[in-house]
Structures are given as structure tokens and as C-alpha cells.
C-alpha positions in Angstrom: 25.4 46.0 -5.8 22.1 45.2 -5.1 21.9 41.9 -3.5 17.9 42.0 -2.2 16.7 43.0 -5.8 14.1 40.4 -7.1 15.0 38.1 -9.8 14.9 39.5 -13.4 14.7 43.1 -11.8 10.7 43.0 -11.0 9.6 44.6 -7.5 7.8 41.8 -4.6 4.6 43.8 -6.0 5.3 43.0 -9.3 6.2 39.3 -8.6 3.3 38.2 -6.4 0.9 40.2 -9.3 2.4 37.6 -11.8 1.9 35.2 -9.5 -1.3 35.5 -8.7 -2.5 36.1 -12.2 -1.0 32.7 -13.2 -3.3 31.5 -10.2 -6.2 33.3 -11.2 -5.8 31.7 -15.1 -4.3 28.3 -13.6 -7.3 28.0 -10.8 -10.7 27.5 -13.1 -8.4 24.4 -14.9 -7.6 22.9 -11.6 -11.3 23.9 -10.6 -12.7 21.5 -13.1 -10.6 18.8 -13.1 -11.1 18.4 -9.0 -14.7 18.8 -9.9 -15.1 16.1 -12.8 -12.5 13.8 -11.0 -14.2 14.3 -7.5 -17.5 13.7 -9.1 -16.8 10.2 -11.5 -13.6 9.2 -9.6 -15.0 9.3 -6.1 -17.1 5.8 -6.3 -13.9 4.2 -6.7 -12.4 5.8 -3.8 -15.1 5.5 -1.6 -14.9 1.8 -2.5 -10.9 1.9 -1.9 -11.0 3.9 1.3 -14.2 1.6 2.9 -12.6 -1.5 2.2 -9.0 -0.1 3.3 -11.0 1.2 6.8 -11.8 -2.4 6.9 -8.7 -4.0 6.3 -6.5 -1.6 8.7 -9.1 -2.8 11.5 -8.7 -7.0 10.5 -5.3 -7.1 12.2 -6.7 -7.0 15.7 -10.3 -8.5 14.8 -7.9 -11.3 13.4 -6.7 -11.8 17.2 -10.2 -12.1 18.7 -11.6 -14.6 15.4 -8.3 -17.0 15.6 -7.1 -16.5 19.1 -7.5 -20.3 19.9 -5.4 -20.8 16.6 -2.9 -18.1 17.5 -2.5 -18.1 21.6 -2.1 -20.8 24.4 -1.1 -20.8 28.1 2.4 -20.2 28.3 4.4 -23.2 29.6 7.8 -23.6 31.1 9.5 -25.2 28.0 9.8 -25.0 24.3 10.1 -27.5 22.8 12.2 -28.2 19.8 11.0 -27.0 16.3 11.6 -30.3 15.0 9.3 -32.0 17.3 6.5 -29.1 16.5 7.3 -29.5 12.7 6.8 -33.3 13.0 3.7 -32.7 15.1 2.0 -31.0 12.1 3.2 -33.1 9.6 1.4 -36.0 12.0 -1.7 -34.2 11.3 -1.4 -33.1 7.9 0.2 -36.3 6.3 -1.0 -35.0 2.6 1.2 -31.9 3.2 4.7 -30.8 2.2 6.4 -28.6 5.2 7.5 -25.7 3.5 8.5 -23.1 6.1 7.9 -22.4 9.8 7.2 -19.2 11.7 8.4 -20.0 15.6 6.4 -18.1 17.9 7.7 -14.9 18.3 6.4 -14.0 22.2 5.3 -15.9 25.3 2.1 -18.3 24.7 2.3 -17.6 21.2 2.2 -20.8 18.9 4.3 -22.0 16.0 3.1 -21.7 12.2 3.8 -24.6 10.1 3.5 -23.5 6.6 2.7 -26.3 4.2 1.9 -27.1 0.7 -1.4 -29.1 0.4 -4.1 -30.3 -1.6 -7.3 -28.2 -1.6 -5.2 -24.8 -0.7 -4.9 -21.9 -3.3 -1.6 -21.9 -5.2 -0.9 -18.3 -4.0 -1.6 -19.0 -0.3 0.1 -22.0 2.0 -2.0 -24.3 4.6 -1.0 -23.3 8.6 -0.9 -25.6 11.0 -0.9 -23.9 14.5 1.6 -25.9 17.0 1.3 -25.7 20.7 5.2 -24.8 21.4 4.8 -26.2 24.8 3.0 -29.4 24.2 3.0 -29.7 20.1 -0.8 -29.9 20.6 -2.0 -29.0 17.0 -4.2 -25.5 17.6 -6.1 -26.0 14.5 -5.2 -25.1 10.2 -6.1 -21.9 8.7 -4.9 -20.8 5.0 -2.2 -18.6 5.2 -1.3 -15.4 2.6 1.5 -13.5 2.0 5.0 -12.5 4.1 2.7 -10.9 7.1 0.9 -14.5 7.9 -2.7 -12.9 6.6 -5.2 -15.6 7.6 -8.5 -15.8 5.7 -10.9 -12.6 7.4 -7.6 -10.1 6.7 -6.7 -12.4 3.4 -10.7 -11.8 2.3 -10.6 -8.1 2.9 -7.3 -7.7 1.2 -8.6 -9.1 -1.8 -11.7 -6.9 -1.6 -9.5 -3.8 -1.7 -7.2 -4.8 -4.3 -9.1 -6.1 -6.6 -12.8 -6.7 -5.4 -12.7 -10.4 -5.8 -12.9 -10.0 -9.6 -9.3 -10.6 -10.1 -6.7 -8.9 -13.1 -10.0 -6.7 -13.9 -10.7 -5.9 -10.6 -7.4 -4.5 -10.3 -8.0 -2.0 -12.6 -10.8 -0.2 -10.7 -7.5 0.1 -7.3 -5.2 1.6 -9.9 -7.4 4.2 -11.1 -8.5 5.0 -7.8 -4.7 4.9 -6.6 -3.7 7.0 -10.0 -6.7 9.6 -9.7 -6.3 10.1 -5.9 -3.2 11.8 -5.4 -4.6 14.5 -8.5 -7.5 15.0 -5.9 -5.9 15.5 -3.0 -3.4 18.0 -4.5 -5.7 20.1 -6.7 -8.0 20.4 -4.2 -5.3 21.3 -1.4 -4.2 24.4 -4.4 -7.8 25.3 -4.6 -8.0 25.6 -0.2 -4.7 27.4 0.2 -5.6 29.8 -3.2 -9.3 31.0 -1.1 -8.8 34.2 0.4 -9.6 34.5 4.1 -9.5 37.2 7.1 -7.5 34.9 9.5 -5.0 32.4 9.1 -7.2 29.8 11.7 -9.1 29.2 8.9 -6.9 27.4 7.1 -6.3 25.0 9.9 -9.6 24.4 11.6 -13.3 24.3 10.2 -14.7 28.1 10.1 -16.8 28.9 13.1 -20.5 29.9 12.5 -20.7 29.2 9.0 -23.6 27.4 7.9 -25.1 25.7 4.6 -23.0 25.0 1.8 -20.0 27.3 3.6 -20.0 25.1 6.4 -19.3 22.1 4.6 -16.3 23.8 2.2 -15.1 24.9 5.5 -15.0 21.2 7.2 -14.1 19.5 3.7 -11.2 21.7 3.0 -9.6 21.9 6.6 -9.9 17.8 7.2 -8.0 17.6 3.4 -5.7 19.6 4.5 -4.6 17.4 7.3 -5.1 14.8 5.5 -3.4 15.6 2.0 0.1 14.3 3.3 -1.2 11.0 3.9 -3.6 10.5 1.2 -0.7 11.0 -1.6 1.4 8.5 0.1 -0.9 5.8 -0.1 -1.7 7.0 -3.4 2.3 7.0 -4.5 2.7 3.2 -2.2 -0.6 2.1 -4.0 0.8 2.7 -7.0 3.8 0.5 -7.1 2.3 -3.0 -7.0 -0.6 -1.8 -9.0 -0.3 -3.8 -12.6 0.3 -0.8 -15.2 1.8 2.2 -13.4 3.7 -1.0 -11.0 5.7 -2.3 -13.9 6.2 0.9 -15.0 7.5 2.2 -11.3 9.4 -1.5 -10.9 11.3 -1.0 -14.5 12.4 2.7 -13.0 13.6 1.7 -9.9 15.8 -1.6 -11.3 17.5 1.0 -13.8 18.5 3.4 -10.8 19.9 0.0 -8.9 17.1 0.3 -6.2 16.1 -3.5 -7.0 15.4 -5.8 -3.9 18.1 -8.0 -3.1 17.3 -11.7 -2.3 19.6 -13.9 0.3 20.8 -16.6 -1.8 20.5 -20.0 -0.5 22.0 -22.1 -3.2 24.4 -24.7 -2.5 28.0 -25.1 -3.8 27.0 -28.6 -5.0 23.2 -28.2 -5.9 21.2 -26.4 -8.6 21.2 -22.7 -8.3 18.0 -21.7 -7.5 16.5 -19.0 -4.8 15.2 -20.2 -2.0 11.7 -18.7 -0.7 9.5 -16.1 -2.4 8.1 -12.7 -1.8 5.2 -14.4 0.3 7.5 -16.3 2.6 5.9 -20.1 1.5 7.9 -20.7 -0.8 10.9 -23.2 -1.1 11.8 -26.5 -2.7 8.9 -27.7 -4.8 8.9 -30.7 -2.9 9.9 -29.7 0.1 12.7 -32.2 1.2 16.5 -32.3 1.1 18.3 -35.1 -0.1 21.4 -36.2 1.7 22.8 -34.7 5.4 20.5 -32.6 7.9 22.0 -30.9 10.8 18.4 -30.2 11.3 16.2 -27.0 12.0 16.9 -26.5 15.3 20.8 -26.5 15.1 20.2 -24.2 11.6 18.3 -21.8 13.7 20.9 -21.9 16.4 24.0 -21.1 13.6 21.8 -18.5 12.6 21.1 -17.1 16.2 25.3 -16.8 15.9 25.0 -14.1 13.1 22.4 -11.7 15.1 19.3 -13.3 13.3 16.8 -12.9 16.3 13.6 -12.3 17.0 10.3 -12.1 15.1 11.6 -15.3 12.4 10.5 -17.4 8.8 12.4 -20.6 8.2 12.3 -21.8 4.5 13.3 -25.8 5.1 16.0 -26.5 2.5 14.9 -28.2 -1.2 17.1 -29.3 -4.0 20.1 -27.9 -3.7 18.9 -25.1 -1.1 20.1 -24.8 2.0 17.8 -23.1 4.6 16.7 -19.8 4.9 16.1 -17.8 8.2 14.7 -14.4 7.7 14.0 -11.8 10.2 10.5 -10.3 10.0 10.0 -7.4 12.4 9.0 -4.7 10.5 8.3 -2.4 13.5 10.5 0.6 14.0 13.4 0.0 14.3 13.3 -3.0 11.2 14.6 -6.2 12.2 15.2 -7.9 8.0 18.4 -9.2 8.1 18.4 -13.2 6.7 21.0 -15.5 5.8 20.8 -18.7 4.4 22.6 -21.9 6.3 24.0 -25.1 4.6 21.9 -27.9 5.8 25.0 -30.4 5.6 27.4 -28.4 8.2 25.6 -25.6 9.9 28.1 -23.2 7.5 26.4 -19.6 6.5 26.3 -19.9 2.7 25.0 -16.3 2.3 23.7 -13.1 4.7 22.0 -10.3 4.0 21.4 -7.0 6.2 18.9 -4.7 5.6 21.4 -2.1 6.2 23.5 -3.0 3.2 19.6 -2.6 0.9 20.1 0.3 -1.5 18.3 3.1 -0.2 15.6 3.2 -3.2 14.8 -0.6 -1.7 14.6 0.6 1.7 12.0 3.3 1.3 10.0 1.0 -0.9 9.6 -1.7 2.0 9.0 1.0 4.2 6.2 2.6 1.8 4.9 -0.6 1.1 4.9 -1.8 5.0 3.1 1.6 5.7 0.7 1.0 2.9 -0.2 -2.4 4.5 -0.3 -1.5 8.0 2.4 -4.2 9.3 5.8 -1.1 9.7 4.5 0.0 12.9 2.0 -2.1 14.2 -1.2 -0.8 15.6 0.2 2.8 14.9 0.5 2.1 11.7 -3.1 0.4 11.4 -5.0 3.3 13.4 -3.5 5.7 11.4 -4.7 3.8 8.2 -7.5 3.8 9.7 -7.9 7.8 10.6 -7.0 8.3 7.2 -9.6 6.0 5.3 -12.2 7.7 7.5 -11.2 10.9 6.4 -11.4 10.0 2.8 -14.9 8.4 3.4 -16.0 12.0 5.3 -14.5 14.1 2.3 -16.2 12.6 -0.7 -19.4 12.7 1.1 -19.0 16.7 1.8 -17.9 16.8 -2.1 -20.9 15.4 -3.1 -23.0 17.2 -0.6 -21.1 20.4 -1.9 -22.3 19.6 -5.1 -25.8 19.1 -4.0 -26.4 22.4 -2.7 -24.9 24.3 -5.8 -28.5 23.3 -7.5 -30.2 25.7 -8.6 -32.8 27.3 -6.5 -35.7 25.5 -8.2 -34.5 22.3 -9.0 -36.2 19.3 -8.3 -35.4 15.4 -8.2 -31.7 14.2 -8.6 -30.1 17.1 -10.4 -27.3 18.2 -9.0 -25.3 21.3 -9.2 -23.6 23.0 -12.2 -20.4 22.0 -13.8 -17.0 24.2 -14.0 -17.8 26.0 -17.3 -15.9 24.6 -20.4 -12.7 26.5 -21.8 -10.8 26.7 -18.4 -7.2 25.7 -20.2 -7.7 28.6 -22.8 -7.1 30.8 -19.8 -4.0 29.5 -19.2 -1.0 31.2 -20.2 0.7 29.7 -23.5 4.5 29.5 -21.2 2.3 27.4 -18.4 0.4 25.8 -20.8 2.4 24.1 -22.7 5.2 22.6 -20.0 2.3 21.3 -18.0 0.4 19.8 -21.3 4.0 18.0 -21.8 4.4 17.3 -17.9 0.8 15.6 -18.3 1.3 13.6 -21.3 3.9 12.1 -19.1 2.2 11.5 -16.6 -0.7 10.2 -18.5 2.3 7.1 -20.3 3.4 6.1 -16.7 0.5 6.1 -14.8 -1.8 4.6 -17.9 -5.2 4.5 -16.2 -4.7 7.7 -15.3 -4.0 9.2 -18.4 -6.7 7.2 -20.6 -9.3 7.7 -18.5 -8.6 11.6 -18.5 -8.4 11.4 -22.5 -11.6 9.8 -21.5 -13.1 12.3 -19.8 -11.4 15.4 -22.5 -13.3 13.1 -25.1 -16.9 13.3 -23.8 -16.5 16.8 -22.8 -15.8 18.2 -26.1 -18.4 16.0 -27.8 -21.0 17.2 -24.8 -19.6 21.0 -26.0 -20.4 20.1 -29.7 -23.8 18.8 -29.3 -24.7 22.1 -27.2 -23.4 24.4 -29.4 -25.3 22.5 -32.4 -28.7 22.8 -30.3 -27.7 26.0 -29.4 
């Protein structure tokens, strides 16, 4: 019984000879599509990765631009939230008090989220509160669950979408749909390049110079960087407005759906309390009929392990209120509960332990993506990784420079993959990865219509040379 014989009874010689001439058909296909992608793609992820490079570095330049907002001289006692939520509703007399953020360390100051006139529908107004004195700080605009206050909420907004709205979002999908093709075709292409020593791989080649020098440098930076640069291409992808409903319909049928603390009331309307965004509520922010108050809500909630870094929704129409954890450094603090507002009696709880496990890695991907899951780990290393991206285009397109030919002149640049790479490719490969693209192509939809795209104008550029040819 021969228990080290390969599979199907071929030698290791036989098998890495197969192997390598599935490589050697598969690699001029790859080839070209890392080219053509890197080539038209790459203006959208140098866009992307800029304005990501940007945003990873707004959480601490938000600390110096608001720190009178955000910080005050600690003092010797708190005082109660409802004295700071009255404070700002003093000063903001138009508003509606929707939620309030209590500060979560020592000479930190209390958010007051309100609804109010002249403030985006998607965004709430904060009111900073001196904890200590209930001096108001000053009122910023306030956007989504991490608190994002205009210079972050501005750059956000350029990377999503570029200010341009539903159509600027389509120029972050395809860079989020194209990227992750990139990154792995053109880690296949780096570990397919044969090489004396295995260094080479790892670090940029000593010695080498011109063109050879910059493969060297372009391929050994992707390769450190490949890991990072297909998550952010996968987390991208799942709030992006296509390939995100897509990804969202998926992940409900497997039962990985975000669950939602329920704050309704036995006597009210059933509706939800709070929204993604954490400023959301009752429409009109008040409840009609007993009020134990904020302050004894927060303390009933404090009696169920809710601690910490906290969001309290006030109670609306038949809502009760809602007091949320929002530490999302390792480990995650996200356990809410909602708290009836006649009695002090938890109506509803919700651990983040109990979230199905598809939920959890999605607010962990999601976190990551955004830089808030680890904090200023999380942001440098968004950074490192934008940088990288910035570095590697520019070395593709340099590459691309220097493949001109030796007498070209003005902006021409080097020559294209030759056409008829896929014939190449053997008919069993062929066809399972024609089908496995197709698919692709459906669910990721700017993906797969701007590669049509791009198969379109290549054979009509292949017509038109073979008719002046």
C-alpha cells in the first residue's frame, strides 16, 4: 500500500510540471489584467487611498481643532446629566434633545445631541457641556455613531463619495471592487518570478537599479501590504451601494443580521428606538407621562454592567430609553439595554456576546475600516497602509514609464500585455474561472461592468488594427 504516492498516480515532478504549466498559461492573463486595471483603475485608488491617508490622521487633528469643544479642567464633581442636558437646552432653545454622550474620561465634556433647524437631516447639532460647571463649550455638527465632527465628517465624505453624493459613490465601489483584483493578481505575479534567494521575496533587491529596482520595491512593499489592502477592499465593500445590498441580502439569509435593543414600551407604539448613527430617537424628542429621569435610567443601567464609554437615546412615544455601550477598543464594550422611563424596569438587553458571529466580524471589519476598533492603532495602521497604496501606484506607473521604447518621445508610455492571453489558458481552467467571474462580475456589479467595459474596447481596439493592418 502506497500511502506517499501522489494523487492520481503522477510523480512530485510530474505534478509541479502541471503546475507550473497552468502558471505559465494562467500568468500572461493575470499579466494583463493587473496591467489594464493598474493602469485605468489606479486614479481611483489613488483618490481612495489619499483621501483615506487623510481621514485615518483627522481623529487626532480633530483633538487639537476642537479641543476647547472637547476638554476642560477637570473638577471635583459631576454634576448630574440632567442639569447638563438642561444647560444645553438653555442655550439651544430651538433644539429637540435627542441623545447624550456623558464624558467618558476625566476633563472630558458631555455631548448633547439635538435635532435643530439649520443642521443636515443625516447629522445632529452637539452642544459641548462642561460636566463640572454645565458651562456650554461651544456647538459643532455631529455625524454618525463615532461622534465625527465636521474636519473628520468633511473628509469622510471626500472618501466615500467625493462630495458628489449617490454618483460619487460609484467611483469608492469601483475602487473598493477593483482593488482587491490588484492586490491579488499582482501578489500571483511576485510570488510566480523566479529568484536565487528567498530574501527577495521579502525585502526590496539590493543593487538593482532602473526599472528592476522599482519591480523590486513595488512588489516587496505589496507583499506586506496585500493582507491589508483586501480587507479594506472586502470591509469597503459592504456599505458600498451595489455590491452592499448585495453583501447585506447574503448575510440576512445566513441569520448574520444586526440585532437592535428594543426599547418599546408595553403600553406605547412599537417602534425602535435610536438609529445606526446614534441621534436618533423620538421624532420629537419628549415622553409623555412619568420620568424617573436620565440620571436614575443611567443608574438602573449601571446595575446591568452597562459602563463605560456610553450613548443615551432620551425616550419618545412609546420608547423608553436606550443606553448603549460604545467602546469599540479591544476588548468591545456594545452591550445596550433599553430602561422604562416610568419605573426604572429593563424592558430589553442586549450583549454583544449573544451577536451572531457573521454580525460580530462585520462590526469588527467595519470598525477596522473606519479606524475607531482599536484606536490610534487602528488609525496608524490605516494610515501605513494608505501610504503604501499611494507609493505602489506611483512605482506602477513609473514601471510603465520605463518600458517605453528606447526612442520614444513625449507622453507615450510603455507597451501593453499583448492581446490573446485567455486563449492560452487551458479549456478545464478556463472555463470554471470564466463561470467563477461571471459571478463575481453579478455581485460585485461595478466590477464586473466595467471589466465587460474594458473586454469591449479591447476587442474593438484588436479589430481596427487588424483592419489597418
Amino acid at each position: 500500500m502506497a500511502i506517499d504516492a501522489p494523487a492520481h498516480g503522477r510523480t512530485e515532478t510530474e505534478q509541479e510540471t502541471a503546475t507550473g504549466s497552468v502558471w505559465s498559461a494562467l500568468r500572461p492573463l493575470v499579466l494583463r489584467i493587473h496591467f489594464y486595471a493598474g493602469l485605468l483603475i489606479a486614479p481611483l485608488l489613488l483618490v481612495a487611498a489619499t483621501s483615506g491617508l487623510l481621514y485615518a490622521l483627522s481623529f487626532q487633528a480633530e483633538k487639537i481643532v476642537y479641543r476647547h469643544e472637547l476638554t476642560v479642567p477637570a473638577g471635583e464633581r459631576t454634576l448630574p446629566l440632567s442639569e447638563q442636558i438642561e444647560a444645553a437646552r438653555k442655550a439651544r432653545p430651538d433644539g429637540t434633545v435627542t441623545a447624550v454622550w456623558p464624558g467618558s474620561e476625566e476633563g472630558a465634556t458631555t455631548r448633547v445631541l439635538m435635532n435643530a433647524p439649520g443642521v443636515d437631516e443625516d447629522k445632529s447639532l452637539a452642544v459641548f457641556v462642561d460636566p463640572y460647571t454645565a458651562e456650554i463649550r461651544g456647538e459643532l455638527p455631529s455625524y454618525g455613531s463615532s461622534g465625527a465632527l465636521p474636519l473628520r465628517s468633511w473628509l469622510d465624505s471626500l472618501h466615500r463619495d467625493l462630495h458628489l453624493g449617490d454618483l460619487g459613490r460609484h467611483y469608492s465601489e469601483l475602487a473598493a471592487g477593483w482593488l482587491w483584483v490588484v492586490a491579488l493578481g499582482g501578489l500571483l505575479l511576485w510570488l510566480g518570478r523566479r529568484r536565487t534567494a528567498r530574501r527577495a521575496l521579502f525585502v526590496p533587491e539590493r543593487g538593482a537599479k532602473g526599472r528592476r529596482r522599482t519591480l523590486s520595491w513595488h512588489g516587496a512593499v505589496g507583499l506586506w501590504a496585500v493582507t491589508g489592502l483586501v480587507l479594506l477592499s472586502a470591509t469597503g465593500l459592504t456599505w458600498s451601494r451595489y455590491a452592499g445590498e448585495n453583501i447585506g441580502a447574503v448575510q440576512d439569509q445566513l441569520g448574520g443580521a444586526t440585532p437592535t435593543v428594543s426599547a418599546a414600551l408595553a403600553s406605547g407604539p412599537a417602534e425602535a428606538a435610536g438609529d445606526h448613527e446614534g441621534h436618533g430617537g423620538s421624532a420629537g424628542g419628549a415622553h409623555h407621562g412619568t420620568d424617573i429621569g436620565v440620571d436614575r435610567a443611567l443608574e438602573a443601567a449601571r446595575g446591568q454592567g452597562i459602563g463605560g464609554r456610553l450613548s443615551i437615546t432620551l425616550p419618545g412615544e412609546g420608547t423608553g430609553y436606550v443606553i448603549r455601550e460604545t467602546d469599540t477598543t479591544f476588548p468591545v464594550h456594545l452591550d445596550s439595554v433599553a430602561v422604562d422611563p416610568a419605573d426604572g424596569r429593563i424592558v430589553d438587553e442586549l450583549r454583544f456576546a449573544d451577536y451572531p458571529v457573521l454580525a460580530q466580524l462585520t462590526r469588527f471589519g467595519i470598525d477596522a475600516h473606519t479606524g475607531v476598533f482599536l484606536g490610534l492603532a487602528n488609525q496608524l495602521a490605516l494610515a501605513a497602509l494608505a501610504l503604501a497604496l499611494i507609493v505602489l501606484i506611483l512605482w506602477g506607473y513609473r514601471m510603465w514609464w520605463l518600458r517605453r521604447p528606447a526612442k520614444a518621445r513625449g507622453l507615450r508610455g510603455g507597451r501593453p500585455v499583448p492581446r490573446g492571453t485567455w486563449r492560452r489558458v487551458p479549456l478545464p481552467v478556463l472555463l470554471p474561472l470564466a463561470a467563477v467571474t461571471a459571478l463575481i462580475g453579478w455581485f460585485v456589479p461595478l466590477l464586473g461592468l466595467s471589466l465587460l467595459a474594458f473586454l469591449v474596447v479591447d476587442l474593438a481596439l484588436g479589430a481596427v488594427g487588424r483592419a489597418r493592418a
